[in-house]
Each structure stands twice: as C-alpha cells, then as structure tokens.
LOVEXDREN-103043 format. One line per 8 residues: number of its first residue (from 0); their letters; for each residue x, z, y of N, C-alpha, C. Coordinates in steps of 0.02 Angstrom, whole numbers, plus 50000, padded with zeros to 5 digits. Atoms other than C-alpha are relative to their C-alpha. Layout:
% residues N
NUM = A = X/Z/Y/X/Z/Y/X/Z/Y ~ ... $
***
This chain:
% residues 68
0 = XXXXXXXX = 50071/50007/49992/55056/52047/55037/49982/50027/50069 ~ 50023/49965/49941/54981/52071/55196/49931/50030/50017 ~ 50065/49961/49986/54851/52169/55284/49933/49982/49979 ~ 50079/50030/50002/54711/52058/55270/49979/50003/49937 ~ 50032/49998/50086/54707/52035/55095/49983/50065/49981 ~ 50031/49942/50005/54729/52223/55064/49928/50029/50029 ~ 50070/49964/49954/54576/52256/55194/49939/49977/49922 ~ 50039/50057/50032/54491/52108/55088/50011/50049/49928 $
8 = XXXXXXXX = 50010/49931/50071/54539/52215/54911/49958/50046/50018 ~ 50021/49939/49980/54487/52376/54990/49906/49983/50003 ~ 50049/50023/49982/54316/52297/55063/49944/49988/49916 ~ 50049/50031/50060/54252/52211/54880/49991/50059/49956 ~ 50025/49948/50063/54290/52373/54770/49949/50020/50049 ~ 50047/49953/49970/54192/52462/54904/49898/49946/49982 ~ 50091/50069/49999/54036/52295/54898/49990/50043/49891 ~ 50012/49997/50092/54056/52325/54680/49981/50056/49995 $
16 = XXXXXXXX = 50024/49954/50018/54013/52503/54693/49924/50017/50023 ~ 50062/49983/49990/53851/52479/54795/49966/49961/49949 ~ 50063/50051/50033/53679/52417/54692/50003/49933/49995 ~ 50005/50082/49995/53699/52246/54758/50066/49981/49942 ~ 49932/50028/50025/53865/52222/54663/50049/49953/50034 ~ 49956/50051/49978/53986/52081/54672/49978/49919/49965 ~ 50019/50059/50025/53936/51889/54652/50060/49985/49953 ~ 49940/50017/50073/54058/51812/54503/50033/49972/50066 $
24 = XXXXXXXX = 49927/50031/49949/54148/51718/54654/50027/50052/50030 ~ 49978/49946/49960/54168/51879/54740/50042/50027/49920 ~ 49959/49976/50081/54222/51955/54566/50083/49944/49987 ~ 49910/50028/49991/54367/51812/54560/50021/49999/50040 ~ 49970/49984/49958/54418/51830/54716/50032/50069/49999 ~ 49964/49962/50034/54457/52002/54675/50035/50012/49947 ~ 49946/49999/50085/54537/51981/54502/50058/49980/50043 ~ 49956/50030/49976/54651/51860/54605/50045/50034/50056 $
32 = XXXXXXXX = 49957/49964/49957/54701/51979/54748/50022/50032/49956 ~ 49973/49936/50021/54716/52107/54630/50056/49978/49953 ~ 49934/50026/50048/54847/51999/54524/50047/49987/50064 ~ 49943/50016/49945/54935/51949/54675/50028/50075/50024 ~ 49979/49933/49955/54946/52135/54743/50042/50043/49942 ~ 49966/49997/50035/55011/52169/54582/50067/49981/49994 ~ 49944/50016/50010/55145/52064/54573/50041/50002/50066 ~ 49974/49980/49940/55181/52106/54747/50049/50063/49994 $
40 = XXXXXXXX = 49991/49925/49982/55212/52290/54700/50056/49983/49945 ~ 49923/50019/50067/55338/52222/54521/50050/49974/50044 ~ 49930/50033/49974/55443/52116/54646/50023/50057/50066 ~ 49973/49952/49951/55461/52242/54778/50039/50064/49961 ~ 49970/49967/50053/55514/52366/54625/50064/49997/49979 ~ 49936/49994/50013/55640/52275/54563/50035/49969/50038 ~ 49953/50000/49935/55706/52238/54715/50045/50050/50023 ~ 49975/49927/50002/55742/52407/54744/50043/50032/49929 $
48 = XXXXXXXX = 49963/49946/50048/55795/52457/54587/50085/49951/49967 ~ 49933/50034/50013/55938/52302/54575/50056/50007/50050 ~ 49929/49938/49942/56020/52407/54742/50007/50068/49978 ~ 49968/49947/50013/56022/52552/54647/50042/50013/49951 ~ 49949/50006/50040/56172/52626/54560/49995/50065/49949 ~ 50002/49932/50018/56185/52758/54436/50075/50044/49992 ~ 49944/49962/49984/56331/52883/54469/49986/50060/49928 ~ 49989/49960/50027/56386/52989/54319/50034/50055/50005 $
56 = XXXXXXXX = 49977/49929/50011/56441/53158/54282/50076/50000/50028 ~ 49923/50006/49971/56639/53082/54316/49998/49972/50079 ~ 49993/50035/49927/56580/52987/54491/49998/49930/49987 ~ 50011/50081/50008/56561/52818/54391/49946/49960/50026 ~ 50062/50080/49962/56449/52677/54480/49966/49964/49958 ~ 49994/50059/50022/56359/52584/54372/49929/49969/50021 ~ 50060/50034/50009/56209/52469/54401/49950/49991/49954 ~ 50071/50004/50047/56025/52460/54351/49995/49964/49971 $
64 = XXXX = 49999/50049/50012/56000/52351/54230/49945/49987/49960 ~ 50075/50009/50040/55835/52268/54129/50025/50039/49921 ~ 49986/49961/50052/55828/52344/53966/49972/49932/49962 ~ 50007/50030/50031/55839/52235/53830/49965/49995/49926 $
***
C-alpha cells in the first residue's frame, strides 16, 4: 500500500470525527482502503513468518507452518 492511500485513510478518520462527518461515498471509500490496508498488513505477515524457522532446544530447524 502506498503513501497516498494511507495519507487518504489518515485524512477521512480525521473528516468522520469533525461535526460535518463523512458523506456515504466518503464512508466507502474508507471501508475500502481500510480492507485493502488490511490485507496489505496479512500478506506482508505471512510473508515474514514463511522465512521464519523455529530452532529447538536440540538446534532442530523447522518451519512455520499454517495451523490446521
């Protein structure tokens, strides 16, 4: 996700907390960043967590894995 959109998140909560509020298009436009910035933050997650290894008590390696 890049800057702009975050600014653009940042910007609308700040519009939703004054009096005026948020128009319903402004309102989905934020639902929609805020699902995208979401799934921004799950794939960057398990990105990271399918390079990590877990090392036991003997020095064994083993990989992260989803839980089933």
């Amino acid at each position: 996700m890049d800057d702009k959109k975050i600014k653009r998140i940042n910007e609308l909560a700040a519009k939703s907390r004054t009096p005026e509020g948020l128009t319903e298009a402004e309102k989905e436009e934020q639902q929609q960043l805020r699902n995208e910035y979401r799934q921004s933050i799950v794939g960057n997650l398990s990105s990271q967590l399918e390079n990590c290894v877990i090392v036991d008590d003997k020095g064994n390696k083993k990989p992260v894995r989803k839980v089933k």
